[in-house]
C-alpha positions, 0 to 999 in steps of 0.5 A: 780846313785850316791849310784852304781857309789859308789859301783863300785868304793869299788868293785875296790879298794877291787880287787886292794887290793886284787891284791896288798896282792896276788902280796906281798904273798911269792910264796911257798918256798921249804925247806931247802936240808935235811929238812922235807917237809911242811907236813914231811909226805909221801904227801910231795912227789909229786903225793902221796896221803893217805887215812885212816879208822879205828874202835876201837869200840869193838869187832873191833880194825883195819883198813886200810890205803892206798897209792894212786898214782893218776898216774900210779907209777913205784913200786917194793917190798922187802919181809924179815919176815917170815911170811908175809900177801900179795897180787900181789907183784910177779907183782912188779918184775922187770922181770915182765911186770907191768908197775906200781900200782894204790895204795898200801894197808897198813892194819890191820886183816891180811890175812883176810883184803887182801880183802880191796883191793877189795873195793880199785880197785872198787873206782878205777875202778869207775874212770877209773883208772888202766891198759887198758884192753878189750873194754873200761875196766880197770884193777887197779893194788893195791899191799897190805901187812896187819900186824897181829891184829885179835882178839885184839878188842875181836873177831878176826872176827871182821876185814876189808873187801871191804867196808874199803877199798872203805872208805879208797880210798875215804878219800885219800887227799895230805895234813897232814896224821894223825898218832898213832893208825889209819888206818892200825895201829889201833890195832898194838902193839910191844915190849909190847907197842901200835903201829901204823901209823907213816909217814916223809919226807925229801927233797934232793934238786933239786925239790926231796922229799923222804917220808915214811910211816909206821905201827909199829906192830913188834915182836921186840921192838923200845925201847933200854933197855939199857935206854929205849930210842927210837931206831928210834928217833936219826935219826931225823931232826931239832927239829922233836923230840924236848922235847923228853928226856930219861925217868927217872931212875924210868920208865924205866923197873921198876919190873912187868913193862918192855918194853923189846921185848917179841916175839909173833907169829904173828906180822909184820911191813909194809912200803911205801918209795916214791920218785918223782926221775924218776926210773927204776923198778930195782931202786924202788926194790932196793930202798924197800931193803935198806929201810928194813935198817931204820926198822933194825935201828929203831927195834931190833930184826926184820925180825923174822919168826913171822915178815911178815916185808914188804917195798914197794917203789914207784916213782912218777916221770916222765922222763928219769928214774935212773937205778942201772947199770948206773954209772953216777946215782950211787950217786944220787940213792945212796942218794935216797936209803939212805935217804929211810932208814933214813926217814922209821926209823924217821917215825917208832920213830913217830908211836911209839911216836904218838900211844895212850893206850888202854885197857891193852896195854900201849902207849910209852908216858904213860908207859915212861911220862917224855920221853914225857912230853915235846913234844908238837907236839904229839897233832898235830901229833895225830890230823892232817889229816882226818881219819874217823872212819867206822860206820854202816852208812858209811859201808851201804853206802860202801856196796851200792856202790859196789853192782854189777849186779847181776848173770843172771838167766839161760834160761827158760828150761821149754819145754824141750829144755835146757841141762839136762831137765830130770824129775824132774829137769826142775821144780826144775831149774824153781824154782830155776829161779823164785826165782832168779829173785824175788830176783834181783827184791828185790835187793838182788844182789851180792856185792864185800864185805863180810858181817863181815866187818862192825860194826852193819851191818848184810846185808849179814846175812839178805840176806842169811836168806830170800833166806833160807825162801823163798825156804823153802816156796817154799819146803812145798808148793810142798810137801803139793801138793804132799801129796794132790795127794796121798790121796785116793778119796772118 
């Protein structure tokens, strides 16, 4: 009795304590106006989250990154390179009736990646996330741009597909985002230098953030020859970029080692601006354009017909929305915009800072060391965030998951009553149903993915080589039959 009367007693004095620490503890402060954010990241922004996957094990070298809107966000997009990898931005005009997106892809492997998103909508279909449509259905609504990086691995086949994307939906979180050569910004390059993925925040005051996040794969350079200076890093806040200093004399452009800007054919450099100011469509489309500023102020040149240079803008918030042709909304909108420009060049200056070497492509930092030497939150900004690598393992588990019900097979035609039951074909279709259903019974069933898309993992491959082996089997069988039949009796 004595020893429980002693253990209740510790047991309250431990919660009292605790009551005590919790009531002491500062509730969460917000920052100074003009200041990052906690995580001076996209995330900062209220009702933002990111999730990235990426490969360097050759012959890949890509990724996907993707920005999530648990809710439904008001969204729009400018477009200025000329030679853009897109999908489903003509739904963000404000002419049009899309009411907002799901999630946007950031990717790697070009025209080829678009197919990520499919992975993307699975993930959210599977929530029940998107437009209502139908009995009980969901259209998820995922804008994406991808940059060009095929063949950078090695083998330009070696690229992203549904399963990345799947990955990528499922690792989102609103805490640090990991930046340099991750994600979408796996095997980005510009300015003879490594790209990558660099993301900041800033905050306005009145509970409004505005956050950026970027993949730096331009055919210009962010390097000033004049010095061999960051373009992007006289924007930043506070000590954002302390210990950076302009490499020394005999780094910069030294003979057979220029950084300057050597235009290849096929680049780009994608972006998302977000805020939680509440706005009107035609804000958020006019928010993208004035963001494409700060790519303008961190990269020369830009926008160049090799460029698919593409920025999205995205509002998180709720209530009455700023509209451009209200007068009174001008100057906070204006402040809005302007600070969507800046944040977009900070956020392009820590890529470029963040991004590491690879084979025969060079990081800022090593090809200009002492510009670097003294900066002691590029580990942090390399390291901070979760960004998985996709292996065979996680793209078998991605495959399993988005496996689909599998095409039904055509009704049994073999009595003649079917469409199209003229000789011979009726037994050809039976076959053909036969094999079908062997199949679905096997799980052979149809998935949302292609095959090339995951390192070690030659599903589809294996799949198309049964199919072949079985109806081939099932062709000598009816010609060692035929030949039966036409041999003379003895």
């Amino acid at each position: 009795m004595k020893s429980s009367r002693i253990a209740v007693l510790a047991a309250m004095a431990l919660a009292c304590q605790g009551i005590m620490l919790a009531g002491a503890a500062p509730a969460f402060a917000e920052p100074a106006v003009g200041a990052p954010g906690i995580h001076n990241a996209i995330t900062d922004v209220p009702g933002i989250q990111v999730g990235q996957v990426q490969s360097d094990t050759p012959p890949y070298l890509t990724g996907t990154s993707v920005v999530y809107m648990p809710q439904m966000s008001v969204a729009s997009v400018d477009q200025r390179g000329g030679a853009p990898a897109t999908k489903e931005t003509d739904l963000l005009s404000p002419l049009n009736s899309n009411p907002g997106v799901n999630a946007i892809q950031l990717g790697g492997s070009s025209m080829y990646g678009l197919s990520a998103t499919n992975g993307i909508i699975r993930w959210l279909e599977d929530r029940g996330e998107g437009v209502r449509v139908g009995a009980g259905g969901v259209a998820p609504i995922v804008p994406a741009a991808d940059i060009f990086d095929l063949g950078r691995g090695g083998d330009p086949k070696a690229r992203t597909s549904a399963e990345w994307g799947y990955l990528a939906a499922q690792a989102t979180s609103d805490g640090p985002v990991r930046q340099g050569s991750v994600g979408g910004g796996t095997g980005a390059r510009g300015g003879g230098l490594r790209g990558g993925v660099g993301t900041a925040s800033v905050y306005l005051g009145d509970g409004i953030y505005v956050g950026a996040m970027v993949i730096v794969n331009p055919a210009g350079s962010p390097v000033d020859p004049a010095d061999c200076t960051l373009y992007g890093v006289k924007y930043g806040i506070g000590d954002e970029f302390a210990g950076y200093k302009a490499p020394r004399g005999n780094e910069c452009n030294p003979r057979g080692n220029s950084a300057a800007a050597q235009e290849q054919p096929a680049n780009t450099t994608i972006a998302v601006v977000a805020t939680n100011a509440p706005l009107e469509k035609a804000a958020a489309q006019r928010m993208s354009g004035n963001a494409h500023d700060g790519m303008a102020r961190a990269i020369s040149p830009i926008h160049t017909l090799g460029d698919g240079d593409t920025v999205f803008a995205v509002s998180t918030g709720k209530g009455e929305a700023l509209q451009i042709n209200d007068p009174a909304d001008s100057r906070q909108l204006n402040a809005i915009f302007n600070a969507g420009a800046n944040t977009l060049a900070r956020a392009i200056a820590k890529a470029v800072l963040s991004a590491e070497s690879i084979g025969n492509t060079s990081s800022y930092c090593d090809r200009y060391p002492s510009a670097c030497r003294g900066m002691r939150q590029l580990e942090q900004w390399r390291t901070q965030g979760e960004a998985p690598d996709v292996t065979p393992e996680t793209f078998a588990q991605a495959s399993q998951a988005l496996i689909q019900t599998p095409v039904p097979a055509p009704a049994d035609d073999s009595k003649g009553n079917g469409k199209g039951n003229g000789k011979g074909k009726g037994n050809a279709a039976n076959a053909t149903n036969d094999t079908a259903q062997e199949s679905s019974q096997d799980g052979m069933t149809l998935t949302a993915g292609g095959t090339e898309g995951g390192p070690g993992v030659p599903m589809g491959a294996t799949i198309a080589l049964l199919a072949a082996a079985v109806l081939g089997v099932g062709l000598l069988g009816m010609h060692v039959r035929g030949r039966r039949r036409l041999l003379p009796l003895r």
